[in-house]
C-alpha positions as CSV (number, residue, x, y, z in Angstrom):
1,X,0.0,0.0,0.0
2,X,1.3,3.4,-1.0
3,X,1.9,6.4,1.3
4,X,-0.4,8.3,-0.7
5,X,-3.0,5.7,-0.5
6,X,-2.7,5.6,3.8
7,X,-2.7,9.2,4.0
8,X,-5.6,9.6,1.9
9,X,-7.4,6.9,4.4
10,X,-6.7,8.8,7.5
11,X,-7.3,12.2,6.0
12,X,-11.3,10.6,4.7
13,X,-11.6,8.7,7.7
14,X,-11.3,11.4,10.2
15,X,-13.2,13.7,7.9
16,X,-16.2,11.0,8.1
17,X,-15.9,10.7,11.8
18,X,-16.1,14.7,12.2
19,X,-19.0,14.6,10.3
20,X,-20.5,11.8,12.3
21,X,-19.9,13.7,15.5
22,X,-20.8,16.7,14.3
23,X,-23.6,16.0,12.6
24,X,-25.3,13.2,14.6
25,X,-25.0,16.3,17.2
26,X,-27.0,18.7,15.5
27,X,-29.9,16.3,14.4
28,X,-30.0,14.9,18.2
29,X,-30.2,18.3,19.7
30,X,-32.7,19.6,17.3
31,X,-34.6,16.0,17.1
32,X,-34.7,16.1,21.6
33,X,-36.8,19.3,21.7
34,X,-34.5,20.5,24.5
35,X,-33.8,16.8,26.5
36,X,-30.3,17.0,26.6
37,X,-29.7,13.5,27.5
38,X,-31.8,11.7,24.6
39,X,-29.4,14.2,22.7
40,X,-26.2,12.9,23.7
41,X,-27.2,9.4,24.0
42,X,-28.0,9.9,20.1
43,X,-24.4,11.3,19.8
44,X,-22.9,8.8,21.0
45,X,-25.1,5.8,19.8
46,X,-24.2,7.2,16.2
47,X,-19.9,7.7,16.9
48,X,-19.5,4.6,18.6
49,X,-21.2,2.7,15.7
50,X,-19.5,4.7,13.1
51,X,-15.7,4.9,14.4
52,X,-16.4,0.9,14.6
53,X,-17.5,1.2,10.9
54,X,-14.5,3.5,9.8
55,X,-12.4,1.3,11.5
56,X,-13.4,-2.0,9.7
57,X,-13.1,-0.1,6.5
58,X,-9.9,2.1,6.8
59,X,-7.7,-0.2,9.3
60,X,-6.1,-2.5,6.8
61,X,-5.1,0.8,4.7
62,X,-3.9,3.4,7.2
63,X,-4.5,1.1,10.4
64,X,-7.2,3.8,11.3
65,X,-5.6,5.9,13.7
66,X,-7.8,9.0,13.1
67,X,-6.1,10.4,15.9
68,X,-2.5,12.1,16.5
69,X,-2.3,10.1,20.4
70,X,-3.1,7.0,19.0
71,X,-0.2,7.9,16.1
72,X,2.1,9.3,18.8
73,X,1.5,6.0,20.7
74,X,2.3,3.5,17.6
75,X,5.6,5.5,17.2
76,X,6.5,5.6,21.1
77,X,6.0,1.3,20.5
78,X,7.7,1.2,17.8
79,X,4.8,-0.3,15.3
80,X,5.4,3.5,13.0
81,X,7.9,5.3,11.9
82,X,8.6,8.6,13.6
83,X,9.2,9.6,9.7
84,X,5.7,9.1,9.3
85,X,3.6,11.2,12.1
86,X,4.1,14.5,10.8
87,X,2.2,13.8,7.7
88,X,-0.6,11.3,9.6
89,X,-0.7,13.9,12.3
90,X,-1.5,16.6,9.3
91,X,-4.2,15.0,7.0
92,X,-5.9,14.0,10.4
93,X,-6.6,17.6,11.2
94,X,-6.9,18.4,7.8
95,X,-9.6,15.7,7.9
96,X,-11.0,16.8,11.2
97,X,-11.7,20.3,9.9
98,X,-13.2,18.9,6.4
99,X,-15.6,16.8,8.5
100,X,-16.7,20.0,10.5
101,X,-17.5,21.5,7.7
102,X,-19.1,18.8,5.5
103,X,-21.7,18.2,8.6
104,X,-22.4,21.9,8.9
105,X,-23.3,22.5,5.5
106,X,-25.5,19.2,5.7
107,X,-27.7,21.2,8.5
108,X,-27.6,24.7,7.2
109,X,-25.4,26.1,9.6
110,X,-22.3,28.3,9.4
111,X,-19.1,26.6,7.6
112,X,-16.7,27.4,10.6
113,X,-17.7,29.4,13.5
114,X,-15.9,29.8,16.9
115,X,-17.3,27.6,19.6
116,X,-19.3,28.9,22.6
117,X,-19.2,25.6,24.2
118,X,-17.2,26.5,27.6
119,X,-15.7,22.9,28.5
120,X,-13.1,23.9,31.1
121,X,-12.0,23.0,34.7
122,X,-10.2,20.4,36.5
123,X,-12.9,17.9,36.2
124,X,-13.3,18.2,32.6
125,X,-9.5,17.5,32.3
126,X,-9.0,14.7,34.5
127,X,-11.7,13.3,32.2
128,X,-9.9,13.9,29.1
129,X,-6.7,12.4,30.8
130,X,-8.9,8.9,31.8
131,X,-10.6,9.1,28.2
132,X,-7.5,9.3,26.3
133,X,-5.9,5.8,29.0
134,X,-8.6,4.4,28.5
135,X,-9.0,4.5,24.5
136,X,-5.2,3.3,24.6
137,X,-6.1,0.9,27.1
138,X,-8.3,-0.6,24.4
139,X,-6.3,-0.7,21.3
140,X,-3.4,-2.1,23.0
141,X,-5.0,-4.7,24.6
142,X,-6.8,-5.8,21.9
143,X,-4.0,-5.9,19.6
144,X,-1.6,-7.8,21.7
145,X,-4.5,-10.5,22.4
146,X,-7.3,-10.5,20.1
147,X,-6.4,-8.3,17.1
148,X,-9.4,-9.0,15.3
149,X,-12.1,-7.2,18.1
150,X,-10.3,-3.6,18.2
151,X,-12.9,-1.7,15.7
152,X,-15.5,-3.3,18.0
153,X,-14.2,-2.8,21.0
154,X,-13.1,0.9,20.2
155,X,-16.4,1.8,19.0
156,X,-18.0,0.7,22.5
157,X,-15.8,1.9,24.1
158,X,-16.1,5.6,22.9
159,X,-19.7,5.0,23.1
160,X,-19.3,4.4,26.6
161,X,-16.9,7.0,27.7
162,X,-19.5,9.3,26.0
163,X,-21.4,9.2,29.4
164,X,-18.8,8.1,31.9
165,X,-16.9,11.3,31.3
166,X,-17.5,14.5,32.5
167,X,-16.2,15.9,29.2
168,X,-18.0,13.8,27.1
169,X,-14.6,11.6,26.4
170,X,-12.8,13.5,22.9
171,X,-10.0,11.7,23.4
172,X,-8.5,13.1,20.3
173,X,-6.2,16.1,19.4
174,X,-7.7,16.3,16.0
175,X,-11.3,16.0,17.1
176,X,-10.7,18.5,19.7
177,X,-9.4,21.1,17.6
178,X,-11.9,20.9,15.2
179,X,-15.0,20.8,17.3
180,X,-13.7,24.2,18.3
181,X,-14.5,25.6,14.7
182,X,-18.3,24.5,14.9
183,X,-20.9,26.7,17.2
184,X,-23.1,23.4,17.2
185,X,-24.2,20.6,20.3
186,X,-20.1,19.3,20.2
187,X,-18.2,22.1,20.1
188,X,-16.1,23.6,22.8
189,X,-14.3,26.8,22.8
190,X,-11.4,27.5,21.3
191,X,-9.6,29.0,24.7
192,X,-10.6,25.6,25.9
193,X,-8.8,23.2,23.4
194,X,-4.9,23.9,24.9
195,X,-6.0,22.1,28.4
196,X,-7.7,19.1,26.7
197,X,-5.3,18.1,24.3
198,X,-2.6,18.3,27.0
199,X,-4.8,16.0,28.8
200,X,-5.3,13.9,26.0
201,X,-1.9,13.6,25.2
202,X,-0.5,12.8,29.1
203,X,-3.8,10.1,29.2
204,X,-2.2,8.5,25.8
205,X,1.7,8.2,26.8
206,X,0.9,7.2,30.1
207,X,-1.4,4.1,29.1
208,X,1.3,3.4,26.1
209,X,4.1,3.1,29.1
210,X,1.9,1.1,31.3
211,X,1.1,-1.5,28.5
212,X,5.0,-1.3,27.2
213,X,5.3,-3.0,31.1
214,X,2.0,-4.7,31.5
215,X,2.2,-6.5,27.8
216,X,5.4,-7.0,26.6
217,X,6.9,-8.4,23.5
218,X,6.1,-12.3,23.6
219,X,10.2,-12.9,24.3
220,X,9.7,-11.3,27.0
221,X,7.0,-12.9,28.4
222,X,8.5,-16.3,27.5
223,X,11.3,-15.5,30.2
């Protein structure tokens, strides 16, 4: 498979996952007639099947990272090239803010506009931090035992964090920065992305060490 080809993959993926956020965020709100919950449960229904979906379809091109932690973390392990994240780490925002706009112009609204979402404080951070461990958490382990369950297993996952997050579980650099261009049910502010994507990224090398120890190379674990 080409460069070209697996950059092309994570750029579309992450542009059809930003749509699927985006857009399954807009419809729910304006489908709940003002019930907040029946809102996000419809958000997150639709992302955690999708990203499954995306997965299944863009994992044996680009390995589906849509996501510059989960990039960072295949590097850190060794499974990338360092070479290779600036460009993944670019057509994933890229992507990101194609998706924003593709599901903005699908509901009428504004092609970019700045956030009003505030999504701030020590809470909301702490949950970014948990998010991000536990979406590692989740790729690793599946990959180092069962392989063949990660898109499944990621999409639940993320469907779950949804609601056991204060923050609503981005999880995602890329995602974060891009909700921030979209005045719609999942944005955030702008002022509010620095914080998260700290978070995100402190959450992601701190589950990549812990597995590094937990799961090791088979050799290893042959000793």
């Amino acid at each position: 498979m080409t460069f070209a080809r697996r950059l092309a993959a994570e750029g579309l993926g992450t542009a059809l996952l930003l749509a699927m956020v985006v857009g399954s965020g807009i419809m729910g709100e304006r489908l709940a007639g003002g019930n907040v919950a029946i809102a996000l449960l419809a958000n997150a229904l639709a992302t955690g099947a999708g990203l499954m979906v995306l997965i299944l379809v863009f994992g044996p091109v680009s390995g589906a990272h849509f996501n510059p932690a989960v990039t960072l973390s295949c590097a850190a392990r060794g499974q990338f090239g360092w070479r290779l994240v600036p460009a993944y780490c670019a057509v994933q925002i890229a992507g990101a803010f194609i998706g924003v706009a593709a599901a903005d112009l699908m509901f009428g609204e504004a092609l970019f506009s700045a956030s009003q979402h505030v999504r701030t404080g020590w809470a909301q951070w702490w949950s970014e931090f948990v998010a991000s461990f536990g979406l590692l958490a989740v790729i690793w382990g599946c990959q180092r035992l069962r392989a063949e369950t990660t898109a499944l297993a990621v999409g639940g996952y993320i469907l779950s964090a949804y609601w056991f997050t204060a923050s609503t579980s981005f999880a995602n650099p890329a995602v974060t920065l891009a909700r921030a261009a979209t005045d719609t049910f999942a944005g955030i502010r702008p002022v509010d992305t620095g914080a998260f994507i700290v978070a995100q990224l402190l959450g992601a090398g701190a589950a990549t060490w812990f597995f590094g120890w937990l799961m090791p190379p088979r050799s290893e674990m042959q000793l």
